[in-house]
C-alpha angles and dihedrals in degrees: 000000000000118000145153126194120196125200139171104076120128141131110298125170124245113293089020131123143237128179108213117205125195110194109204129206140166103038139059094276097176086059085067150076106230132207149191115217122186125199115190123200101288100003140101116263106254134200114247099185141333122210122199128240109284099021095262092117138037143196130193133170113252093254104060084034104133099010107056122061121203117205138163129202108203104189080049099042088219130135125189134190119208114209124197146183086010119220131212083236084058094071106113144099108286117201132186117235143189115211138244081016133094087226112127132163115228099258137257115226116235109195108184109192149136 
């Protein structure tokens, strides 16, 4: 059975950090790109960043450029997402994917708020 179970999310003030991890399982993870997504209330869900097999190459969306860090564990089949110098437009769902697949972990919530 395929999951992946994302965790880290919580409430963080302005300029704060959080570290999400998405745990795989049921499927040959380091054969595949993964991804965090994030989908805000009224919004598109809309891709944050994307790491290669095996972690040589990265991706991010202009806005999280600089202050979020993708990175994948394979022995571990792990995957994280840094994220630094948090935003009030961060504030979402953010869910683990794996591409070209229609595997998705359930989301963590990320509120960022004073």
């Amino acid at each position: 059975q395929v999951q992946l179970v994302e965790s880290g999310g919580g409430l963080v003030q302005p300029g704060g950090s959080l570290r999400l991890s998405c745990a795989a399982s049921g499927f040959n993870f380091s054969n595949y790109l993964m991804s965090w997504y994030r989908q805000a209330p009224g919004k598109e869900r809309e891709l944050v960043a994307i790491i290669s097999t095996h972690g040589s190459s990265t991706n991010y969306a202009e806005s999280v450029k600089g202050r979020f860090t993708i990175s994948r564990d394979n022995a571990k089949n792990t995957v994280n997402l840094q994220m630094n110098t948090l935003k009030f437009e961060d504030t979402a769902v953010y869910l683990c994917h794996a591409s070209a697949t229609e595997y998705w972990g359930q989301g963590t919530q990320v509120t960022v708020s004073s």
